[in-house]
DRENDO-1510 file (C-alpha; in Angstrom, 1 decimal, always signed):
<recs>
REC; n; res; u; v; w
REC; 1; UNK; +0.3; -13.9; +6.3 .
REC; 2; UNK; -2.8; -12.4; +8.1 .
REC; 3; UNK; -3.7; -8.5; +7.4 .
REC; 4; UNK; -1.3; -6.4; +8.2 .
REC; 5; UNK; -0.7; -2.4; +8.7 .
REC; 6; UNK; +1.5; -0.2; +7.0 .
REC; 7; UNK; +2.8; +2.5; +9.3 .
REC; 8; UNK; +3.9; +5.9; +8.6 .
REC; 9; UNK; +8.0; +5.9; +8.7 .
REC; 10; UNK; +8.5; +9.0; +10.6 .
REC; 11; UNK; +5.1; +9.0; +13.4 .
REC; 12; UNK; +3.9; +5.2; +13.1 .
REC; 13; UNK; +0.7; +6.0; +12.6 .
REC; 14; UNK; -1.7; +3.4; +10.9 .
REC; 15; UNK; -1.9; +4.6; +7.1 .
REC; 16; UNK; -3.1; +1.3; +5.1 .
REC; 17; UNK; -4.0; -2.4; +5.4 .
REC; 18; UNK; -2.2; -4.7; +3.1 .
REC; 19; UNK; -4.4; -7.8; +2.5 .
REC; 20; UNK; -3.2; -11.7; +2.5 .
REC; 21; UNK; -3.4; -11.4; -1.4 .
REC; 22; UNK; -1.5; -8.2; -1.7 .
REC; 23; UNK; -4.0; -5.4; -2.6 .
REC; 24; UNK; -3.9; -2.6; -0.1 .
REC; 25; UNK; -7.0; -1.6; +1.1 .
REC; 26; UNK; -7.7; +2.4; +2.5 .
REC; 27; UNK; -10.5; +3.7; +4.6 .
REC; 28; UNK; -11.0; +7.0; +5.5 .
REC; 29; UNK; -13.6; +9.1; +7.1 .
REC; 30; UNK; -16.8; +8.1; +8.8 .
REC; 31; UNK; -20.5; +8.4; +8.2 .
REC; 32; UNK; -23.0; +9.7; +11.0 .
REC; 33; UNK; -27.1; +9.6; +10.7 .
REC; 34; UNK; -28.9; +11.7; +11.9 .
REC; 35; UNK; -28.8; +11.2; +15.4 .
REC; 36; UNK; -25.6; +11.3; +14.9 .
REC; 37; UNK; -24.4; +7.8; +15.4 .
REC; 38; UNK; -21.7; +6.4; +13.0 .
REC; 39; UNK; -22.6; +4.1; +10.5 .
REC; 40; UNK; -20.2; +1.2; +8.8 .
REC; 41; UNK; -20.2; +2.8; +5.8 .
REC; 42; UNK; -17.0; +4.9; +5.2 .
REC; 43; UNK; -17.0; +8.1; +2.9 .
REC; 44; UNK; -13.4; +6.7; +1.3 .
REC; 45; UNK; -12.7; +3.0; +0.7 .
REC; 46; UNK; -10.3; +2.0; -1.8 .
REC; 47; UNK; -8.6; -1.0; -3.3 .
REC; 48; UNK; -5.2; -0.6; -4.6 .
REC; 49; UNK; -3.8; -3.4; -6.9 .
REC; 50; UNK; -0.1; -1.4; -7.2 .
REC; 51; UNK; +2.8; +0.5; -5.5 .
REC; 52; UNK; +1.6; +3.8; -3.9 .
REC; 53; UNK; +2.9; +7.3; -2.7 .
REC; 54; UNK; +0.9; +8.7; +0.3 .
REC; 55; UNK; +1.2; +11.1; +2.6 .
REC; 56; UNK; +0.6; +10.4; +6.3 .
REC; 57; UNK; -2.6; +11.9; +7.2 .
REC; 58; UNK; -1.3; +12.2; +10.9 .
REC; 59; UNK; -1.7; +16.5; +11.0 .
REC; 60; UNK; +1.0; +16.6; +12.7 .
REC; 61; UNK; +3.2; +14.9; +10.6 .
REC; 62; UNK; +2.3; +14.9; +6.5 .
REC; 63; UNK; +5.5; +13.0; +5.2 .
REC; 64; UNK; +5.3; +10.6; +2.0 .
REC; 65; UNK; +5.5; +7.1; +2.3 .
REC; 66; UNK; +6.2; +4.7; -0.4 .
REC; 67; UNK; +4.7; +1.4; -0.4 .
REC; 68; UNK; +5.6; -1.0; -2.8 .
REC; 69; UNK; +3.1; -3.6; -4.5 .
REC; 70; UNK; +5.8; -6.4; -4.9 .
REC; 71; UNK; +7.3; -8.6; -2.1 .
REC; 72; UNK; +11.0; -7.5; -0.8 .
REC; 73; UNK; +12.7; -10.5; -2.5 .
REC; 74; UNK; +10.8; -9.5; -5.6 .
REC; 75; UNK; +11.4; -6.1; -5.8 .
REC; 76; UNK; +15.2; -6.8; -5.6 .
REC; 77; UNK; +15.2; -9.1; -8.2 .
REC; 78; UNK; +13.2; -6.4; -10.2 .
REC; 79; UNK; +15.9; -4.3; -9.3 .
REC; 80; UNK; +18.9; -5.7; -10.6 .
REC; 81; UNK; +20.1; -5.6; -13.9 .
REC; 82; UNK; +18.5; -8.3; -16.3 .
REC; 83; UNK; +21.3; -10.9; -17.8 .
REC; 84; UNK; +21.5; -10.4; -21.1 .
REC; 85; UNK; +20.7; -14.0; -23.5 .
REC; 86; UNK; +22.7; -14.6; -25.9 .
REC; 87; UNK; +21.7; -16.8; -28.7 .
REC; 88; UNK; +23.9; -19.5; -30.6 .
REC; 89; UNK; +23.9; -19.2; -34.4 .
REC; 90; UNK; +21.8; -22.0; -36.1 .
REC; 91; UNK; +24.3; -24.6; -37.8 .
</recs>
């Protein structure tokens, strides 16, 4: 899987990147000198290991998205109800 982008569910806009290993990884804002040329540093650059609840920072829009950290299959399994295990008496 190469990186992907997460997309707002109501405008598509590009919110997040998830990475090959699964961390999400968020950049925001940029840096000028002063000349005022941007730099490649970003004001806001975080690593999420975990599910996340963001709003879409599209102003027009603002709805909350929910990302989950775990893979579809995964999160189903999670999902369902665990089998209970029953144990034999020792004889």
């Amino acid at each position: 899987m190469d990186e992907m982008f997460l997309k707002c569910e109501k405008c598509g806009k590009k919110l997040i990147r998830r990475l090959p290993n699964g961390l999400f990884h968020f950049v925001f804002g940029k840096k000028k000198d002063k000349e005022g040329n941007l730099l490649e540093f970003s004001p806001v650059e975080m690593y999420v290991h975990g599910s996340i609840k963001m709003r879409c920072i599209s102003r027009e829009c603002g709805h909350f998205n929910v990302f989950t950290y775990f893979p579809p299959d995964s999160q189903l399994k999670a999902d369902q109800p665990q089998q209970s295990a029953t144990t034999e008496p020792k004889k």
